[in-house]
C-alpha positions in Angstrom: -88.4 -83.1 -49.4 -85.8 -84.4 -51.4 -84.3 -80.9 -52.3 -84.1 -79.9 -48.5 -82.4 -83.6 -48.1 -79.8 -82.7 -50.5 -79.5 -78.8 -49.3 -78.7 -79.9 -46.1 -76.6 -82.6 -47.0 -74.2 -80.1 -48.9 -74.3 -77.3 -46.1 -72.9 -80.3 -44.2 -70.2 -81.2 -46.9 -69.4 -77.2 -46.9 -69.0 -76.9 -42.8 -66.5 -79.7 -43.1 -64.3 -78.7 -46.0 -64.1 -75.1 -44.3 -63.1 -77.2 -41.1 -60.4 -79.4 -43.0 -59.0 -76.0 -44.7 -58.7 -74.6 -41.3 -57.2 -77.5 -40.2 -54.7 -77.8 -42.7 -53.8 -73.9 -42.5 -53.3 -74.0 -38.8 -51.2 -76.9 -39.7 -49.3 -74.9 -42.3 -48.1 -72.5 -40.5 -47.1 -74.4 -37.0 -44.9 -76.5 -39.6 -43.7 -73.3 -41.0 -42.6 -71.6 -37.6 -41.1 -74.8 -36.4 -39.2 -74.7 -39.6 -37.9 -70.7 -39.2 -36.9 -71.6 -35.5 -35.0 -75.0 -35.8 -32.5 -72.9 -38.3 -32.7 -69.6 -36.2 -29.9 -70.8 -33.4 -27.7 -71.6 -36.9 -27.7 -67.7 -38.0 -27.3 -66.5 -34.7 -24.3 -68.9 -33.1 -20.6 -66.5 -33.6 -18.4 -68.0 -35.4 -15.2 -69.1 -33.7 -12.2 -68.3 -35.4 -9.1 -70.6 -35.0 -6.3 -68.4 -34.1 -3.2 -70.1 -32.8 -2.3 -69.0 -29.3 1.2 -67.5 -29.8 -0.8 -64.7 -32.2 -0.9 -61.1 -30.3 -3.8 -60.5 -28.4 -6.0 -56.8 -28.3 -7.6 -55.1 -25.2 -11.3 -54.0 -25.6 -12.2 -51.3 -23.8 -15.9 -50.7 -22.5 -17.6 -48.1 -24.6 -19.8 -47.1 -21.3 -16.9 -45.5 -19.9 -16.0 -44.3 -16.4 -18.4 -41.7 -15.4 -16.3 -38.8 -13.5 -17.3 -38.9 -9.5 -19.6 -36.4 -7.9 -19.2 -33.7 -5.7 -22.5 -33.0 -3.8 -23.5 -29.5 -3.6 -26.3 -28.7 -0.3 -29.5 -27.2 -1.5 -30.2 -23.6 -1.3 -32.5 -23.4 1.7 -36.3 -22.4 1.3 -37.4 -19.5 1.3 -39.9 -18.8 4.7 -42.3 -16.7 2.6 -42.6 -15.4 -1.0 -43.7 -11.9 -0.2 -42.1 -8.8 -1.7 -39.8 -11.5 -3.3 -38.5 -11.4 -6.5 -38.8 -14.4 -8.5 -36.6 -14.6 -12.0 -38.4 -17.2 -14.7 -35.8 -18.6 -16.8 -36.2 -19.6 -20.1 -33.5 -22.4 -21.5 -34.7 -21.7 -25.0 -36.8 -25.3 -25.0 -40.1 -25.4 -26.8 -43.0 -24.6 -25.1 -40.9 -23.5 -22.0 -42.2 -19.9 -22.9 -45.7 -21.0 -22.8 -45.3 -22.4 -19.3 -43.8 -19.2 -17.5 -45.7 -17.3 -18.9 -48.9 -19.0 -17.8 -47.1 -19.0 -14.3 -45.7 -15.3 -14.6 -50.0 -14.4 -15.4 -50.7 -16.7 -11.9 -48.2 -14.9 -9.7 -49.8 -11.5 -11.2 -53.6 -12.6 -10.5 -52.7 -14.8 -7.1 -49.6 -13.1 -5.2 -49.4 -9.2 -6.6 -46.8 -8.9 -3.7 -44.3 -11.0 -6.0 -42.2 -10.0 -8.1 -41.8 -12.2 -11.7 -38.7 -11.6 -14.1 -38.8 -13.1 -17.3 -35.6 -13.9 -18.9 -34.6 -16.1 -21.6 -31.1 -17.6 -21.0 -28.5 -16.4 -23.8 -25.7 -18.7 -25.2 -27.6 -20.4 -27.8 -28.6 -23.7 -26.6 -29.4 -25.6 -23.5 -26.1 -26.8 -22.2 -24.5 -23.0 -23.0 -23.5 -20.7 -20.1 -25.4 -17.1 -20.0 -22.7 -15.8 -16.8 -24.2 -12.3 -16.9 -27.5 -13.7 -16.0 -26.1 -16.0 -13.5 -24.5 -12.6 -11.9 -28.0 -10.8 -12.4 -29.9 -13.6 -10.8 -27.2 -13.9 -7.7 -27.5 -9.9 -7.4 -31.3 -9.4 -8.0 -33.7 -12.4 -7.4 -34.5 -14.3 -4.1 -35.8 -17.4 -6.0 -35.1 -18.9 -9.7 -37.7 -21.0 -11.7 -36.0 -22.5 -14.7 -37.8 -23.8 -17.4 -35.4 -26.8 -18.6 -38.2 -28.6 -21.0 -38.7 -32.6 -20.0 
């Protein structure tokens, strides 16, 4: 009996000193942010420099620029049907852009026969390059354009 008396007695004494430590911890670190965020404003107020008033001033300009205005073009109107149309799919050259047309260049061949798909990959190295003789082909040859631009 005596033994379980003392057992129990120092299960007790260990549930309280785990308490106090995490006591103490918690009050560690509250003590510790409260120190990092009184001295935060200190490293983050600008420092004024006193320059006397008759020194020349500067002009900043603002780096965002002045965006040219837009003209707005009307869209090309809809087709009423896409039979015995020809359709050009245009690749920009963007990963995985193949991929896609030519998963939907396989679903106009299984679904609408009657269409007619023209795969192209635009010329000009790069997506922001001009490919004109395409843009000729496609204004000459095709009654609708899908163009694969990536995201």
């Amino acid at each position: 009996m005596f033994i379980k008396k003392l057992i129990l007695i120092n299960n007790y004494n260990d549930r309280e000193d785990r308490k106090m430590k995490r006591q103490v911890s918690i009050s560690l670190i509250a003590l510790l942010f409260l120190g990092l965020f009184s001295v935060y404003p200190s490293f983050i107020t600008p420092v004024q420099a006193q320059v006397p008033s008759s020194e020349k001033k500067i002009t900043v300009l603002s780096p965002r620029g002045q965006p040219p205005a837009i003209q707005l073009k009307q869209m090309a109107p809809r087709l009423d049907s896409l039979k015995g149309k020809t359709i050009y799919l245009v690749n920009d050259g963007y990963l995985g852009t193949d991929i896609l047309l030519g998963e939907m260049q396989a679903w106009f061949k299984a679904n609408m026969p009657e269409v007619t798909t023209i795969y192209k990959v635009k010329g000009g190295g790069g997506f922001t390059a001009e490919d004109p003789a395409l843009w000729e082909e496609i204004k000459e040859k095709a009654d609708a354009v899908i163009m694969g631009m990536g995201h």
